[in-house]
N, C-alpha and C positions, 0 to 999 in steps of 0.2 A: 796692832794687837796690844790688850793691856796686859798686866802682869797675870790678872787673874786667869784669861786665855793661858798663856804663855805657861804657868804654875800647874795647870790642869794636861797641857800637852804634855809637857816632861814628866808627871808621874803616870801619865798611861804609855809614854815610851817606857820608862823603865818597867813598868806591870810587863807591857810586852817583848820586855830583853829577859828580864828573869822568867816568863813564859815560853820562851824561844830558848834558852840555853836548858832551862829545865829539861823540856820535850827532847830535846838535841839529846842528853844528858839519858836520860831515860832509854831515850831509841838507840844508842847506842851500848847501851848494856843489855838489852834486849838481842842486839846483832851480833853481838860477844858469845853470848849461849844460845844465841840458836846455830850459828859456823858450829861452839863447840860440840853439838848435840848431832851438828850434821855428820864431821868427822869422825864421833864415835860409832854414828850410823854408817857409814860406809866402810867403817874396820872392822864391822860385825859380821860372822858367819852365822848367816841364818840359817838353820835346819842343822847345823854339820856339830851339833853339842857330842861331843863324844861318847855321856853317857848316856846318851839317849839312843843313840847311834845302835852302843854296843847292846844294850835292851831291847831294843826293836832286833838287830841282828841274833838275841838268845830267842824272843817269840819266836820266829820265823824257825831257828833250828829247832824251837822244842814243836810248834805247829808241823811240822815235817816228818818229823819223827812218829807222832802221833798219826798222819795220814801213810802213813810205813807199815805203822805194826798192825799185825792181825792178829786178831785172839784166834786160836786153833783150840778146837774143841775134840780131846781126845775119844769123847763118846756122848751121845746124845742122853743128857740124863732126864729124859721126856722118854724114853725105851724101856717099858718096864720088862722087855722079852730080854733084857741084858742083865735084868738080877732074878726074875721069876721064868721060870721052865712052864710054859704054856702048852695045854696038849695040841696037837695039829701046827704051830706055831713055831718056825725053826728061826732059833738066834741066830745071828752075823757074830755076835760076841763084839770086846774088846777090838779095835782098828783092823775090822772086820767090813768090808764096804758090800761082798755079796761072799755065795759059798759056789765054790769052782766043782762040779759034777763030773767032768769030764773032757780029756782033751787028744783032739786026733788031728791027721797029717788027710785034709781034700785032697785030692788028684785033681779034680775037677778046676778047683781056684789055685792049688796049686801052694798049697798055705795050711800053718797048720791053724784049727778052731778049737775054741771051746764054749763047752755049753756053761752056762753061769746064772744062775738061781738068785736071785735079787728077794728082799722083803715082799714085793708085788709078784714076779714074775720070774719064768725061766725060760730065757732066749741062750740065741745060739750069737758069739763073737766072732771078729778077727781082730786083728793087730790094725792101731788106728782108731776104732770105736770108742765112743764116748758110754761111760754108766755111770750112775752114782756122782755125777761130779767129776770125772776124772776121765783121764783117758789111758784104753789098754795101750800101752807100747811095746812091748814083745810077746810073742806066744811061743815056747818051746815045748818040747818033746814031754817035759816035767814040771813045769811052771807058768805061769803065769804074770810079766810083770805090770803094774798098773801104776798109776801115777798120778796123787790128784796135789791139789796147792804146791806144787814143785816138790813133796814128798815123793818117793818109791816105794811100795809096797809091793813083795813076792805071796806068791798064792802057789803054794805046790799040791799036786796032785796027791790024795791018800791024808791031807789033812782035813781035820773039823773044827 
């Protein structure tokens, strides 16, 4: 080999040491942050951010709440028989659900009844019966008691 061979191998060795340490040099910092980028990833709690936690924990109580509450409507204000006196047309009034006509002790069932006059209609009850929404749960000798939304209301005899 002449020199000029010989002059041409050793500057393509050294092109390729300083290409070789470079790269080495390179991929090496490259494996520095990505370890350190792993480590940060494995120290993280995903999903468990506290404030997010406690945010999603206040939706869910206020969501709840809201499927809780009922609006109760103390009178249907679509009834114009509750502010105008209709001839033929007898008001229920104010937390009025039907008007109680009459109340007696069967032999026969063995139980006392009563007759109760509804906006449509006037049937005869016992204790147990469903009207208006509600169900009767005692009948006494003087009253009436009925029960509708987990409310009580009395209905006594001789009132309008």
């Amino acid at each position: 080999m002449n020199k000029r061979e010989n002059l041409l191998w050793q500057i393509i060795l050294i092109i390729a040491s300083f290409a070789i340490i470079y790269n080495g040099y390179v991929l090496y910092n490259m494996n520095t942050e990505m370890i350190s980028l792993w480590e940060k990833y494995e120290k993280e709690d995903i999903g468990t951010d506290k404030k997010l936690q406690n945010k999603v924990e206040r939706l869910e109580k206020s969501l709840q709440d809201k499927k809780e509450f009922k609006f109760k409507m103390r009178q249907n204000p679509s009834d114009l028989s509750a502010v105008i006196n209709f001839d033929g047309l007898n008001s229920m009034g104010i937390f009025r659900h039907f008007k109680l006509q009459s109340i007696w002790y069967s032999k026969r069932r063995g139980k006392y009844m009563a007759q109760l006059e509804t906006t449509t209609s006037s049937n005869y009850y016992s204790e147990k019966d469903t009207l208006a929404g509600g169900t009767i749960s005692k009948i006494t000798e003087e009253a009436v008691i009925f029960e509708k939304d987990g409310e009580i209301f009395k209905y006594e005899q001789g009132e309008d």
